[in-house]
Structures are given as structure tokens and as C-alpha cells.
C-alpha positions as CSV (number, residue, x, y, z in Angstrom):
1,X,23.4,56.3,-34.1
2,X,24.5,59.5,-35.2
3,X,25.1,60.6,-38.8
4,X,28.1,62.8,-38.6
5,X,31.3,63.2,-36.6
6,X,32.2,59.7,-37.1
7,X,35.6,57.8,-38.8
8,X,34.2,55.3,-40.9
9,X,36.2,52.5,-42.4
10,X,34.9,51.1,-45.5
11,X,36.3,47.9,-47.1
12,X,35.5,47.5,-50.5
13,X,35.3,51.2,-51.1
14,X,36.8,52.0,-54.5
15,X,33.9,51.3,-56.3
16,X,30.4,49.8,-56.1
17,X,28.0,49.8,-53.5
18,X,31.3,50.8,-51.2
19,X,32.1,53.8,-52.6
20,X,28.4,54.8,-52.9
21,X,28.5,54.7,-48.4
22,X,31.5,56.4,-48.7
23,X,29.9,59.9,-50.7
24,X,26.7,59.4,-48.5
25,X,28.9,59.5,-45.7
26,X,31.7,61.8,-46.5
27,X,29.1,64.4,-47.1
28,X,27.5,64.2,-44.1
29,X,30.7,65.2,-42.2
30,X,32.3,62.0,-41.4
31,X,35.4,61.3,-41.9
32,X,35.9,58.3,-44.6
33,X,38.6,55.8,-44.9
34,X,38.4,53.4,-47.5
35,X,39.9,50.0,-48.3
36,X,40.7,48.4,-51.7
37,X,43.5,46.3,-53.5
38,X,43.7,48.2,-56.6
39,X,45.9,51.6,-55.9
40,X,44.6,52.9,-59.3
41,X,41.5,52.2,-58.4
42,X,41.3,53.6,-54.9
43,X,42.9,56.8,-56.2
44,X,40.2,57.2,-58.4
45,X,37.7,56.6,-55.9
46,X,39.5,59.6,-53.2
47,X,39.0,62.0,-56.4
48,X,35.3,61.2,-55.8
49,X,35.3,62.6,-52.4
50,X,36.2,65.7,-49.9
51,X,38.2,64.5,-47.5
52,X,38.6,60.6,-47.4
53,X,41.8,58.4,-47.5
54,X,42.6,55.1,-48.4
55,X,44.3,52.3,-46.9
56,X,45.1,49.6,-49.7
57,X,45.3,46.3,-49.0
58,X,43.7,42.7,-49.3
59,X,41.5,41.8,-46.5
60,X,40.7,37.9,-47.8
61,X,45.0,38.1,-46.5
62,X,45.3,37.1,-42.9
63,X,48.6,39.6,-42.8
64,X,46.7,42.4,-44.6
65,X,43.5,42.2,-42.1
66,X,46.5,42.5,-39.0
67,X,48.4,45.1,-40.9
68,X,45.1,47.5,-41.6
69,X,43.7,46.7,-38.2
70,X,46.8,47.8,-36.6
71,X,47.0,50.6,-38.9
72,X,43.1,51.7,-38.1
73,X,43.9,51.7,-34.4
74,X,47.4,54.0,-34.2
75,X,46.7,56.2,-37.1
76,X,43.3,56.6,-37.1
77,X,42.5,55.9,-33.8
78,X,39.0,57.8,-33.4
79,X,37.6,55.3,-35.6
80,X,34.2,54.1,-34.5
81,X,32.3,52.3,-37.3
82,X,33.4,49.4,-39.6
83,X,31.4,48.7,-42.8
84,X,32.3,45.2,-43.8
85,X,31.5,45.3,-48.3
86,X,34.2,43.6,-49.8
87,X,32.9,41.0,-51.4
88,X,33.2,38.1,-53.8
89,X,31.4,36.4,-56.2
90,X,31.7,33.8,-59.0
91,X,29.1,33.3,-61.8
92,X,28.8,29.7,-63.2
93,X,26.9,26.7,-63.2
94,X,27.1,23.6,-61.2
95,X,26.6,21.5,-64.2
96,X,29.6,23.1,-66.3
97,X,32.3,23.5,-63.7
98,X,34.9,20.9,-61.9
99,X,36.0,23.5,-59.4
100,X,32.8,24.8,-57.8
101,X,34.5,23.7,-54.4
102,X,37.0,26.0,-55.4
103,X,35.5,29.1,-55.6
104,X,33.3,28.4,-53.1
105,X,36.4,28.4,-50.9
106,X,37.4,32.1,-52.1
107,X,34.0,33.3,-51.8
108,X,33.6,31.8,-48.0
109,X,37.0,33.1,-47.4
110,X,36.1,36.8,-48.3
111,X,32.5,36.7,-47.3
112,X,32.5,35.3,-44.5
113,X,35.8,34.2,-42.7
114,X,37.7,37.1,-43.2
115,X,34.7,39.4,-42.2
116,X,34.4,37.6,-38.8
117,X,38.3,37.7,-38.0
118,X,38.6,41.7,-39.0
119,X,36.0,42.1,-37.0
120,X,37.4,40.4,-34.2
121,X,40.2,42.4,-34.3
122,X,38.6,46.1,-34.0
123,X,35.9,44.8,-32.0
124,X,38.2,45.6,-28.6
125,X,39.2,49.2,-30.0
126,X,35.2,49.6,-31.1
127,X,33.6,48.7,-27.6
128,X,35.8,51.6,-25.8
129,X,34.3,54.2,-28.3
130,X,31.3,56.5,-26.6
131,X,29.4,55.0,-30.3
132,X,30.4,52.9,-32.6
133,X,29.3,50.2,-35.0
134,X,29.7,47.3,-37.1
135,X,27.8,47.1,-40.7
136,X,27.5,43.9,-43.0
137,X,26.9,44.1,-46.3
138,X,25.1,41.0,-46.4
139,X,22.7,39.9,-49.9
140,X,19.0,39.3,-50.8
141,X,20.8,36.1,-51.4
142,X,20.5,35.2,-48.1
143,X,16.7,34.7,-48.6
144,X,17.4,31.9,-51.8
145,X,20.1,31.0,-54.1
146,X,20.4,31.6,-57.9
147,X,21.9,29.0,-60.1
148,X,24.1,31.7,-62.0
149,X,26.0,32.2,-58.4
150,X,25.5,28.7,-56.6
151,X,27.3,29.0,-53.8
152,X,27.4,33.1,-53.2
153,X,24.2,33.1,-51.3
154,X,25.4,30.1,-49.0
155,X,28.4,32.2,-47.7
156,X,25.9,35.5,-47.1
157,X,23.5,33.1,-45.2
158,X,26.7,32.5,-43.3
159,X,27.5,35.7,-42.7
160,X,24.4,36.5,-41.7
161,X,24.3,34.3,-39.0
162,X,27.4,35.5,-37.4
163,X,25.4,39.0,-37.6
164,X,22.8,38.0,-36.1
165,X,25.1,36.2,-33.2
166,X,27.3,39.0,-32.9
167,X,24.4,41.3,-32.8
168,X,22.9,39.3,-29.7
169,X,26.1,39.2,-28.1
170,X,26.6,42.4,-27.6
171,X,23.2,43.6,-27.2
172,X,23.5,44.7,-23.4
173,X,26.8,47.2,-24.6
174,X,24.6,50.0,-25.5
175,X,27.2,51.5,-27.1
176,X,28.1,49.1,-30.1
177,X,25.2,48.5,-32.3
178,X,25.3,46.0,-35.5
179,X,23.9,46.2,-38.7
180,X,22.8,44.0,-41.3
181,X,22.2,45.7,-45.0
182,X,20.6,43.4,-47.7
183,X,21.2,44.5,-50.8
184,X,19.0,42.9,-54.2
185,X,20.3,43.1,-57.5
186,X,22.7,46.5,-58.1
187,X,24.1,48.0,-60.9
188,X,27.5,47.7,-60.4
189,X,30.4,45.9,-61.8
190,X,30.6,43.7,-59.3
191,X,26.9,42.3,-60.4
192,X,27.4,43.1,-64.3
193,X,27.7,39.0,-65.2
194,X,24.2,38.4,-63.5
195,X,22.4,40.7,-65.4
196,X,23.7,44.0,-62.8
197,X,22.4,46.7,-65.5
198,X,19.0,46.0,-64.8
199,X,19.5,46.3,-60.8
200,X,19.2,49.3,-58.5
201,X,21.8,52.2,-58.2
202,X,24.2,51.6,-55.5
203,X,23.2,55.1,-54.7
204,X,20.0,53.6,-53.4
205,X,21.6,50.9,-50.7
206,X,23.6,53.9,-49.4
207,X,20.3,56.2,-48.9
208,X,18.5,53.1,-47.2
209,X,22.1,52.8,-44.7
210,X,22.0,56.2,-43.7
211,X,17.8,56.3,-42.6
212,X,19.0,53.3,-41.1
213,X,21.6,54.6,-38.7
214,X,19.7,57.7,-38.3
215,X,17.0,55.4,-36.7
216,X,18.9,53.0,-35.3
217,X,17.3,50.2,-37.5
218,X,19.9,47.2,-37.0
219,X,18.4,45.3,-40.7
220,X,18.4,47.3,-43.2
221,X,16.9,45.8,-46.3
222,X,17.0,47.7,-49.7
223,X,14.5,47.7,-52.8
224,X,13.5,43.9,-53.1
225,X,15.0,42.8,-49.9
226,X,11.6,44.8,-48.4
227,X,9.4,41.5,-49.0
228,X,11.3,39.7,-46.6
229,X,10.5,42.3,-44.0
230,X,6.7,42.6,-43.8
């Protein structure tokens, strides 16, 4: 896969492990458009970089994932690779919550369901392209669970079964390739109630992406992850 010259859409790329892929990227000569809910936030992150833009909006929405596919495809129509990061995650025990089914339901929602249907939505635009890919963010998580986020790993074992399917799917189209990065522990915000501080810079999981495309190396596991790969 090549490393520069591409339009990269990155959801979840304000902050975090997102907007880490989004300086590797932008400074490698693509062109980067990020995605986020927060306006504040995404401004903050385009002062981070050259020459990216945002496109705000919610893609756990149905109508946001339609209205920023549609808008990917007329205004930014070389587009060619879609990172999939936006993530949630709830920290709490099963012994000291009534509603685990609850936030279960938001994490499957963002995780995993909303992935597949954005997905399905570019996918037609993605397989004309020359190159192009598809990258989930998936978790060490999918390798075992952790009591402080119960049901987080279940909904990246999900998701990485769909990459896994998609990736056989398509395998004869030469031209679409499909990633999977694990990520361990990282020091982010998003991880800060599981003990994030002690976890690897997000700096790190963009690094290991990047050798990854360069080598067209379809799982991409980072620091940890690496035992599950020998």
C-alpha cells in the first residue's frame, strides 16, 4: 500500500490514538480528514496538523454515518482509505452495576455495528479506487477480557470477526486491502480510568500502522499485542 498521496478519513481523530494516525499520516503527504463530535475539540486537533480538515459528526448516528458518507464521496471524492477508531468504552464492574446491558448496547453500537454499516457505505466508492483500504482499530482486548471493562473486549472480538470476514471477502479485489490494528493499553484519555498513564504512547500504534501499510501487513499488532503473533 503506498504511504503518501492518499485521502485518509479518520473517525475518531481529534484526539487519542486517532489523531496520533492523523500526524503520522499528514506528514507523510497524505491528505487527512478527520472525524469527531466535539467542534472544540476537532478544531484543536486541525491546529495540530498541515493540511487536514474535519468533518464533525456522530458516527454511533445512523443519519450522521449517511450524512458523512455522502459528504466523503462528493466533496472529497479521491478518498481511498477509511480508518475506523472511534470507539467506546465503559469502566465498571459486573457486581456493582444494574445496567451493564446498557452500556454494553452503546459500546456494541459504536464498536461494532456502526463500524460495519459506515463501512458498507464507502465500500462501493472504495473498490473503484486504483488503491484503497479499510483499517480497524480493533483491541488487545480481543485476546481476553478485563473485569474493569466487562463487555468492551466482547464488542472488539466482534469487530474483529467482521474483519476478518470482510478481509476474506474481498481478498481476490487486489485493490482493496483490510487491516486489523490491536492496540494494548495507551496513554490516552480515552484509557485514563483503566490505569491509561502507564500504557504506550499513541504515537507508537501510529508508527506500527504506517510499517504496516508500507508492507502490506493486514494485522497489525502493537507493543503487547506482539505475543499473540508469534
Amino acid at each position: 500500500m503506498k504511504t503518501t498521496g492518499n485521502t485518509v478519513f479518520i473517525s475518531g481523530g481529534s484526539a487519542g490514538i486517532g489523531l496520533a494516525i492523523a500526524k503520522r499520516l499528514n506528514a507523510a503527504g497524505n491528505k487527512v480528514i478527520i472525524n469527531g463530535r466535539n467542534k472544540e475539540r476537532l478544531e484543536n486537533a486541525l491546529k495540530q496538523l498541515d493540511t487536514a480538515t474535519a468533518i464533525q459528526g456522530d458516527l454511533s448516528i445512523e443519519a450522521d454515518r449517511i450524512r458523512i458518507a455522502k459528504q466523503l464521496k462528493e466533496t472529497y471524492p479521491e478518498v481511498n482509505i477509511i480508518i475506523n477508531n472511534a470507539g467506546a468504552a465503559f469502566s465498571y464492574l459486573l457486581n456493582e452495576t444494574l445496567n451493564a446491558h446498557e452500556k454494553a448496547a452503546i459500546e456494541m453500537n459504536t464498536n461494532y455495528l456502526s463500524v460495519i454499516h459506515f463501512t458498507e457505505l464507502l465500500l462501493p466508492h472504495l473498490i473503484q479506487k486504483e488503491e484503497a483500504a479499510v483499517v480497524n482499530i480493533s483491541s488487545i482486548a480481543v485476546f481476553g477480557s478485563h473485569k474493569l471493562v466487562p463487555t468492551y473486549g466482547a464488542t472488539k472480538a466482534a469487530l474483529h470477526s467482521y474483519t476478518v470476514a470482510l478481509r476474506y471477502t474481498y481478498e481476490e479485489e487486489k485493490n482493496l486491502q483490510i487491516y486489523e490494528v490491536y492496540p494494548p493499553l495507551v496513554n490516552t484519555e480515552f484509557s485514563a480510568e483503566i490505569g491509561g498513564a502507564d500504557g504506550i504512547p499513541p504515537k507508537e500504534v501510529a508508527d506500527e500502522l504506517f510499517l504496516a501499510l508500507e508492507n502490506n501487513q493486514f494485522d497489525v499488532p502493537v507493543g503487547d499485542s506482539k505475543q499473540f503473533f508469534k
